[in-house]
N, C-alpha and C positions, 0 to 999 in steps of 0.2 A: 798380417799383411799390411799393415800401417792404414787400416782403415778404421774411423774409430765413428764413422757414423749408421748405425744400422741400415738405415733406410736405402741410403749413397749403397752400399753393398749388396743390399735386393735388387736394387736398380741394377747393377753389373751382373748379378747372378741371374735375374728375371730375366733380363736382354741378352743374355750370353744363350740362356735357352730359348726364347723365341726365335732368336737368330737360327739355331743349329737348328730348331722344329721346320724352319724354311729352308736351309741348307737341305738337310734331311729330305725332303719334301723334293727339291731341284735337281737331287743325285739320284736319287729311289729306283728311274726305271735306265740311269745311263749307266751302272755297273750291276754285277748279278750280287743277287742277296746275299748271297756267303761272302763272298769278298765285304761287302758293306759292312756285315755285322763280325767279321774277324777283324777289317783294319778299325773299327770303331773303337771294341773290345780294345785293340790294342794300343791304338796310339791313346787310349783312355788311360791306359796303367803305365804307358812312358810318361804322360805326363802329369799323373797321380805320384807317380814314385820318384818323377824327378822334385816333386816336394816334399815330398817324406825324406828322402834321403840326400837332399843337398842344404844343411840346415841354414848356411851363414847367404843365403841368395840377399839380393837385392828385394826391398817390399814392391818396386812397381812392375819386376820380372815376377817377383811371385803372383801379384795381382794378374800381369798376365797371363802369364801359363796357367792360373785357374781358368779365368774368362773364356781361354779357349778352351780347355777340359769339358766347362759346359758346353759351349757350341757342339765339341765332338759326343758329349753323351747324349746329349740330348738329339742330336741328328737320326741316332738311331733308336729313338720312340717311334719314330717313323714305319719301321719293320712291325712293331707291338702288333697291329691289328691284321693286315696283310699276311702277314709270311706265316703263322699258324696255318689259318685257314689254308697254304699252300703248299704245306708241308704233312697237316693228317688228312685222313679221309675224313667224310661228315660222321663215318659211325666210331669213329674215335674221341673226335669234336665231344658227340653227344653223350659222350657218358661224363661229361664234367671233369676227367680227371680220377673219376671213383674206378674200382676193380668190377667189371662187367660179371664176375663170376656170382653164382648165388651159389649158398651154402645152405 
């Protein structure tokens, strides 16, 4: 993406996600959690796969449409902790994930 300095690039990719964790954070309770985490999902792979498969892009459009791909995945970290717990019961929670059956 015409970046040739490591650090310069954490800096855009660190800030592109602190960004969206605050985004993320500003949006959480003013749409409903499915909508959140479908359009995140999705505008995440338009603008993943508009890099994948537009090869001859410009470097400072590719540098952007990453920046923002962070902001939008990263926005829905925000769901991580929240929407489980809101989604099973506690005695679903409490098995970890393992199979409750004993043999």
């Amino acid at each position: 993406m015409g970046v040739t300095d490591s650090k310069i690039s954490g800096v855009i990719y660190n800030g592109g996600m602190f960004i969206g964790v605050l985004f993320g954070t500003f949006i959480f309770n003013k749409i409903s959690r499915r909508a959140f985490l479908i359009s995140n999902f999705l505008i995440s792979a338009v603008l993943i796969g508009s890099l994948a498969l537009i090869p001859g892009m410009n470097s400072n459009l590719q540098l952007g449409i990453f920046t923002i791909f962070a902001v939008i995945l990263s926005s829905g970290l925000v769901l991580d902790y929240p929407y489980p717990t809101e989604l099973f019961d506690i005695k679903v929670r409490g098995t970890g994930g393992r199979n409750s059956h004993h043999y």
